[in-house]
C-alpha positions as CSV (number, residue, x, y, z in Angstrom):
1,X,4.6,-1.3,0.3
2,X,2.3,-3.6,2.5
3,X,3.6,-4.5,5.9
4,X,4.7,-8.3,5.0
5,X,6.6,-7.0,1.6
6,X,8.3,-4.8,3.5
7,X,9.2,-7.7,6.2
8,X,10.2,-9.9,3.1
9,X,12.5,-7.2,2.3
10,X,14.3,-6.1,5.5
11,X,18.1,-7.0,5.4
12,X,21.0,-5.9,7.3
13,X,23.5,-3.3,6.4
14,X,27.1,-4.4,7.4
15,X,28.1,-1.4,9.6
16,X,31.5,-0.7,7.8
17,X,28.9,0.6,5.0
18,X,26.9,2.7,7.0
19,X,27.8,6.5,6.8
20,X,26.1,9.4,7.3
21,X,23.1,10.8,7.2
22,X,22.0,9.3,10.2
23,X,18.7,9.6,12.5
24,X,17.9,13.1,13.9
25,X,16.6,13.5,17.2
26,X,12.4,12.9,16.1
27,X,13.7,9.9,13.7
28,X,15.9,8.4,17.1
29,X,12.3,9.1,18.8
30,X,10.1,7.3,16.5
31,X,12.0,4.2,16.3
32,X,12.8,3.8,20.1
33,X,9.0,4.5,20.6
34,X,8.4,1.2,17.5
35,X,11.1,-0.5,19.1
36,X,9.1,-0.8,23.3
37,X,5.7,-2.2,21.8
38,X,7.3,-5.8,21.7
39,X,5.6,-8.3,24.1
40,X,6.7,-7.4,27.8
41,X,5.3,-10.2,29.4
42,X,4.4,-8.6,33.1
43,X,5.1,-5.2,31.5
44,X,8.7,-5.1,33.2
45,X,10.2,-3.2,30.9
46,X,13.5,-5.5,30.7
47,X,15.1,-2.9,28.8
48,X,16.8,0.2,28.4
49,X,18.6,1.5,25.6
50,X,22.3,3.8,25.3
51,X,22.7,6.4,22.3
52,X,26.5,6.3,21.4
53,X,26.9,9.2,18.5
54,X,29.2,11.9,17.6
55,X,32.7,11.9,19.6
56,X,31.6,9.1,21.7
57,X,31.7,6.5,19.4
58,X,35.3,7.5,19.2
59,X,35.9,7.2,23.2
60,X,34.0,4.1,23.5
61,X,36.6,2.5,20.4
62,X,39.2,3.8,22.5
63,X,38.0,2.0,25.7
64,X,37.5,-1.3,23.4
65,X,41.3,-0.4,22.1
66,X,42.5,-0.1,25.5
67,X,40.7,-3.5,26.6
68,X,42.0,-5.7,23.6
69,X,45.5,-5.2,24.8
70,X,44.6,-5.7,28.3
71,X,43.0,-9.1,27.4
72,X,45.9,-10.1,25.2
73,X,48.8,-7.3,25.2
74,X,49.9,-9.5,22.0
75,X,47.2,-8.1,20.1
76,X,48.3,-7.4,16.4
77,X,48.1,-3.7,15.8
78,X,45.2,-4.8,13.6
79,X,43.3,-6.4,15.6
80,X,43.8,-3.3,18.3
81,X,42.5,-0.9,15.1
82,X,39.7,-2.8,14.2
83,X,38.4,-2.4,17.9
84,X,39.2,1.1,18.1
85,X,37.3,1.7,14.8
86,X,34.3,-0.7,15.8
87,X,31.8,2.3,16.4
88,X,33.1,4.7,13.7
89,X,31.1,4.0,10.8
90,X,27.3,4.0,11.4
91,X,26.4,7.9,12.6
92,X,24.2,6.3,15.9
93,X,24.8,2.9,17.6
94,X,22.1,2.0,20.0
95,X,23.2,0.0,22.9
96,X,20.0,-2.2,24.0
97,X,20.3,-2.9,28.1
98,X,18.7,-6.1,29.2
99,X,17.5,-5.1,32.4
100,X,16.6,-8.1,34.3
101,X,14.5,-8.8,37.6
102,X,15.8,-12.0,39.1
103,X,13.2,-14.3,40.8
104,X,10.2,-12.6,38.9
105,X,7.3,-15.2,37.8
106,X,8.0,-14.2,34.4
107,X,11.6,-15.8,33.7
108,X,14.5,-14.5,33.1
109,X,14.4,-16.0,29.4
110,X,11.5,-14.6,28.4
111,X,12.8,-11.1,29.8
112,X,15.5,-11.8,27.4
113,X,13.5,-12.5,24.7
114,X,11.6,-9.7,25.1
115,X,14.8,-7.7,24.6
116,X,16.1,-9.4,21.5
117,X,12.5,-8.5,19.9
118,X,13.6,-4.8,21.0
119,X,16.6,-5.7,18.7
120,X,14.8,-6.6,15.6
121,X,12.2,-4.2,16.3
122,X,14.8,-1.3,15.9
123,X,16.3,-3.3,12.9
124,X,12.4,-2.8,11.1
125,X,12.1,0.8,12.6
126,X,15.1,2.0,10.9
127,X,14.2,0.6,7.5
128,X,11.1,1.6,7.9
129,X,12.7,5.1,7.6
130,X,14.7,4.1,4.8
131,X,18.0,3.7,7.0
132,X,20.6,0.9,6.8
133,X,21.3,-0.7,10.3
134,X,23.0,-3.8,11.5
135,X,23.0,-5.8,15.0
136,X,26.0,-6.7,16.6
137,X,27.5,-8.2,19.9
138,X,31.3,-9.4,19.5
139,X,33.1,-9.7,23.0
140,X,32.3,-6.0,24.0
141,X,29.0,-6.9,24.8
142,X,29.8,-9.3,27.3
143,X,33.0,-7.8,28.8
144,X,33.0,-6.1,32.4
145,X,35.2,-3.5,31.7
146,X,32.9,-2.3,29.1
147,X,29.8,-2.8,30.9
148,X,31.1,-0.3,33.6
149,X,32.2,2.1,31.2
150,X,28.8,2.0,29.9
151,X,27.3,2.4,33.6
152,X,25.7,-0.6,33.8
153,X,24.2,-2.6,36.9
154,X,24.5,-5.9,38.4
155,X,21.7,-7.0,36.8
156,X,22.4,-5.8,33.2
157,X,23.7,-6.9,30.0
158,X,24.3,-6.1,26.7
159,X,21.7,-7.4,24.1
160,X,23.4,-5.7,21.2
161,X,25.2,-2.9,19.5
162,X,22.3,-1.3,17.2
163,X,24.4,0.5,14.4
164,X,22.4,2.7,12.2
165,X,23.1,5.3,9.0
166,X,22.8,5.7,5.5
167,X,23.9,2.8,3.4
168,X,27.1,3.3,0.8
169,X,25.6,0.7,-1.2
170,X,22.7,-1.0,-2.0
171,X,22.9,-4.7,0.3
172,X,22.4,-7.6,-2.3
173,X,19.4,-10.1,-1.0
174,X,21.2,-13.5,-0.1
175,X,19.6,-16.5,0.1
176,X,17.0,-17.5,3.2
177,X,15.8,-20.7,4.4
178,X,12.8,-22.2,3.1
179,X,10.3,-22.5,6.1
180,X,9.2,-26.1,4.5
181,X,12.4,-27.5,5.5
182,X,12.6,-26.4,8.9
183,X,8.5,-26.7,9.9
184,X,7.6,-29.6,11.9
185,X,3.7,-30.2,12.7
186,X,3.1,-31.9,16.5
187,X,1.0,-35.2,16.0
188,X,0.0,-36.6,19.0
C-alpha cells in the first residue's frame, strides 16, 4: 500500500478494544524514532514522551481513582472505576510531554503544534506496524496532581495519552468531511 492509501486508511482504535499483543521494545523504538521527525521549528525539541506498561498502568488508574474522589468525593462508584480502569486495556500508553521554552522566538503555539504532530505521528507509526491505537486527554491530562505523579515540570504538559495494542475487532470506517466544503481559496 502507497503512502496516501494508507493515510486514507488510518482510523483510531477505541482503547477499551485494544488488548494485547502490544509493541516490543524495537517496535516502541521505531515508532518513537517516526514520531520526532515532525517539524521542530528551531529544533527545540518541545517534547518528551512517558512509556506507562505492565503494572504501571494499574498504579497510574489508581492515582486517577484516588483523584476523582478528591475532586468530587460524590463520585459514583462508576465513575471512580472507569478512572481506575482508564489505562488497563491498551498493553502501552504513551504519555507525549510538551516541553515548552517560554519567551523563545518560535511561539509557544507552534511548540505545541509541533507536539500534537508527535501525536498523530505515533497514531500512523503504530498502524504502520499493523497496531490499533487511540489519542486521548480527558481531565488527567490537565490535572496537577497527575502531572506530579508523572514527574513533570513547571513548564510541561500533557499533549495526550497515546494508547496502543492489538485491536479486538476490526474498527468500521465512519464518515469524513469532504475537503470541498470546508476549502476556502484567498482572493485578494
Amino acid at each position: 500500500m502507497d503512502v496516501l492509501q494508507h493515510l486514507d486508511h488510518r482510523r483510531s482504535t477505541p482503547s477499551r478494544l485494544l488488548s494485547e499483543p502490544g509493541p516490543d521494545a524495537a517496535q516502541i523504538r521505531r515508532m518513537l524514532a517516526a514520531a520526532v521527525r515532525v517539524p521542530d521549528h528551531g529544533r527545540l525539541e518541545p517534547w518528551r514522551f512517558i512509556l506507562v506498561q505492565g503494572d504501571n498502568r494499574q498504579r497510574l488508574g489508581e492515582v486517577l481513582a484516588h483523584r476523582t474522589v478528591e475532586r468530587n468525593p460524590d463520585a459514583a462508584a462508576a465513575v471512580v472505576e472507569k478512572d481506575r480502569a482508564r489505562f488497563n486495556q491498551a498493553p502501552l500508553v504513551i504519555a507525549v510531554i510538551a516541553r515548552l521554552t517560554p519567551g523563545h522566538k518560535v511561539p509557544e503555539q507552534e511548540q505545541l503544534l509541533s507536539g500534537g504532530a508527535v501525536c498523530l505521528a505515533l497514531l500512523q507509526a503504530a498502524d504502520a506496524l499493523g497496531f490499533g491505537a487511540q489519542w486521548l486527554t480527558g481531565w488527567a491530562a490537565y490535572d496537577a496532581v497527575v502531572a506530579d505523579t508523572l514527574g513533570l515540570s513547571e513548564n510541561e504538559k500533557v499533549l495526550g495519552f497515546i494508547h496502543v495494542g492489538t485491536a479486538t475487532e476490526r474498527i468500521a470506517e465512519r464518515e469524513r468531511p469532504d475537503p470541498a466544503g470546508i476549502t476556502s481559496e484567498l482572493h485578494l
